[in-house]
N, C-alpha and C positions, 0 to 999 in steps of 0.2 A: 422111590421118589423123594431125593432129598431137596431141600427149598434153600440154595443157596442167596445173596446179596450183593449187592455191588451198591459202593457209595456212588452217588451224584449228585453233583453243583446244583446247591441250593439257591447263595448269594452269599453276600460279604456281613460281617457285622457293620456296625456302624461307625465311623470314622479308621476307616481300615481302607485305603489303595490298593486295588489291582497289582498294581506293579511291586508293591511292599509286597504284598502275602503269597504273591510267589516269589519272589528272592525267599522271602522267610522260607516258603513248603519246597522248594526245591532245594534250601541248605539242610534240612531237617532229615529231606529223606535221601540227601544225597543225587538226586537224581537230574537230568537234564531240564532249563528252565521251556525247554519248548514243549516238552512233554507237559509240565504244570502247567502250563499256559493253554494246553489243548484240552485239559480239562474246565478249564472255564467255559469248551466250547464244547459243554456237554461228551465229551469223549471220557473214556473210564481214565484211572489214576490209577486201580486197580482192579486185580483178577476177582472175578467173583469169588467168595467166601461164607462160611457158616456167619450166622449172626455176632456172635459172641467179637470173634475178629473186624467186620464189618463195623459194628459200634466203638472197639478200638480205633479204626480206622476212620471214623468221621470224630474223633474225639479229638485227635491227630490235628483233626481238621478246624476244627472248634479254638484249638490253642494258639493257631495265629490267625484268626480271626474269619474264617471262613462256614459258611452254613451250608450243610448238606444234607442230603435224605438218605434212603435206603430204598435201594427199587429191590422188589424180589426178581429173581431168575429159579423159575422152574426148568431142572435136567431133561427130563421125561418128553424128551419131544418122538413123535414115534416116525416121522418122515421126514427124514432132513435130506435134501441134494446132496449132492455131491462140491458144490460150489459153495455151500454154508460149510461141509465138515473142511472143505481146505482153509475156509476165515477163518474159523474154531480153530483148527491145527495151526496156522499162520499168526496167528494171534499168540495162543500159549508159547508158540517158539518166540515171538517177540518179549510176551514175556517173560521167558527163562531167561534170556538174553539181558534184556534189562536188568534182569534182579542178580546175575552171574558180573556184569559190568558195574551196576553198582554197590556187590560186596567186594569188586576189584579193588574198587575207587577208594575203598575204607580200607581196607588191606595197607592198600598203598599209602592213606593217609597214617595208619597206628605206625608204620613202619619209619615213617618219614617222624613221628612223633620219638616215637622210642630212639630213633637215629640221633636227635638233638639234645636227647636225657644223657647219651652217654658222654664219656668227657670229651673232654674236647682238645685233648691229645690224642692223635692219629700214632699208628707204631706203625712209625715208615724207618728202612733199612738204613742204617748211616751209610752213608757211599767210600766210608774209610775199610767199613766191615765187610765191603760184598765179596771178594775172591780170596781176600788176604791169608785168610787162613789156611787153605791150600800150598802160597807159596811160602810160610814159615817153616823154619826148620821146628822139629819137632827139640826141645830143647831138656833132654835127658841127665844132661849136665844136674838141673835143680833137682833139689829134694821133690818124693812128689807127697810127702808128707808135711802137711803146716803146721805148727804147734797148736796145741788147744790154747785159748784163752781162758783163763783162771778166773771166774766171775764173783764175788764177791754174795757169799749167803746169806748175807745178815737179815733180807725179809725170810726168807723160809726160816730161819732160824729161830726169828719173833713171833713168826705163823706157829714155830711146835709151839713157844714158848708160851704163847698163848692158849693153846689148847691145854695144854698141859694144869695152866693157873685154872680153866674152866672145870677142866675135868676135877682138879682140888676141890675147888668151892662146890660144884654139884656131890660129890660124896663127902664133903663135911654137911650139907645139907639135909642128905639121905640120915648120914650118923645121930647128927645133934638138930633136929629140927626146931628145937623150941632155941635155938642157937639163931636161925632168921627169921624169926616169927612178927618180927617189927616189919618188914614187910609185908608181913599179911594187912595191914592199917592198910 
């Protein structure tokens, strides 16, 4: 016998519209504004739930300015029709559905997000590139070796030459320690 929860429509805080705190609760959870709006009319917002998530869920509710309870729902029914368990079943597939549509709706919103992050050069084909290469002779005539280019070392070179000075002064320090001892001040 577990004692599941379901939040329901208390009322509004004070200087807070109807019409605000559901644009606000329907951007928030994403979800359709007639649905937010059905729950002003006493209809659930959500599937019943343990406590702990319940009180999440009216806290939710709390932040753009809406007041709500907690009704308990006891499982334990021991005769239910057959017309109650197809609402029960009719219901949950409503809400799978919902909850499937609106982690679509966010899918599609990150993607649409990350789409605008990346640059904003497209790598579209040049239209000089598309078949060309096919009808080029292949041209065998050239070398198919390029010269190397000869790059000039002088940082690597500063890089040993530097190591080099470091590694001096750490083993003349090792040697003669009372040689840097003015930095010990």
């Amino acid at each position: 016998m577990t004692e599941n929860f379901r939040v329901m429509y208390a009322g509004l805080a004070q200087d807070i519209e109807q019409s605000n705190a559901i644009k606000q609760l329907a951007v928030k959870l994403k979800a359709p504004e007639s649905k937010v709006a059905a729950f002003f009319e006493n209809n659930p917002l959500f599937a019943p739930c343990e406590k702990e998530k319940a009180l999440k869920q009216a806290k939710l509710l709390a932040s753009v300015g809406i007041k709500s309870k907690l009704q308990p729902i006891t499982n334990n029914t021991p005769a239910v029709s057959s017309s109650d368990t197809t609402n029960q079943r009719d219901e949950r597939i409503f809400n799978a559905l919902d909850y499937i549509t609106s982690s679509l709706i966010r899918i599609e919103e990150k993607l649409d997000d990350l789409e605008q992050r990346l640059p904003a050069t497209t790598q579209q084909p040049d239209p000089d590139e598309g078949d060309e290469w096919q009808t080029d002779d292949l041209l065998l005539d050239e070398e198919l070796t390029t010269p190397i280019k000869k790059r000039s070392n002088m940082l690597l070179y500063s890089l040993i030459a530097m190591v080099v000075v470091l590694l001096v002064v750490l083993g003349l320090s090792f040697a003669f320690p009372d040689l840097f001892s003015f930095m010990d001040n």
